[in-house]
N, C-alpha and C positions, 0 to 999 in steps of 0.2 A: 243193293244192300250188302252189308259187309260181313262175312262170316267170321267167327270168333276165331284169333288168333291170324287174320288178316290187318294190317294195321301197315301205316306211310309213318314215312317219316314228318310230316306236316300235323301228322294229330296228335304228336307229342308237344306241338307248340299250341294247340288249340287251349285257353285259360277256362274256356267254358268248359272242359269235359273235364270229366271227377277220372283224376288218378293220372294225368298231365304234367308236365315238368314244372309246370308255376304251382300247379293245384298244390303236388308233394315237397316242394322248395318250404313255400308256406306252413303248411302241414309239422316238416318238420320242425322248423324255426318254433311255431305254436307249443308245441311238444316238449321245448328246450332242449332236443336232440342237436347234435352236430351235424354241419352238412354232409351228406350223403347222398348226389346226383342220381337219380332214376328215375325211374316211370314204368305206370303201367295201363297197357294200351286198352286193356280190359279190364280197366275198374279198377282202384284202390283194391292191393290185394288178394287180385285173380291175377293169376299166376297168363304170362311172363312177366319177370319182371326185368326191367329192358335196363342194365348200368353200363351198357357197352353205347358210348355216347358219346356225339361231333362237341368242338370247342364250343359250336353255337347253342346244342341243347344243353351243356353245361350252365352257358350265359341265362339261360331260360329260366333252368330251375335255379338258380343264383339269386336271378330278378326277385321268384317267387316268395325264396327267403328273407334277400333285406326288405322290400316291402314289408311282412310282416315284423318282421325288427323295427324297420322305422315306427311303424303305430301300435307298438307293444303290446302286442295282442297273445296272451299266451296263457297256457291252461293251469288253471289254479286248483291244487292239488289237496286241499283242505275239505 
């Protein structure tokens, strides 16, 4: 079991876990924020938040964005 604030470099690529480099790529795109590379190993929003980040987890959360770009998925503010 993994205690809080223990975290790999691999579970920032994991797309299933909530607060992941694809999860917040997405996230932001939704939001119509600018990209912004990070993640957080502990949930969306619990604190680290990890933007000290390899070319490749950049590519990650990138993915997570234009995916949601591609199928215009974004939050309607009305």
């Amino acid at each position: 079991m993994k205690m809080k604030n223990s975290y790999t470099t691999e579970d920032s690529f994991d797309r299933k876990r909530h607060g992941s480099l694809f999860d917040r790529g997405s996230a932001d795109s939704y939001y119509s924020r600018r990209p912004d590379p990070h993640w957080y190993p502990n949930g969306t929003y619990n604190e680290p938040k990890i933007t000290d980040l390899t070319p490749e987890q950049v590519t990650e959360y990138q993915a997570g964005y234009d995916d949601n770009e591609k199928f215009g998925d974004k939050k309607q503010w009305d």
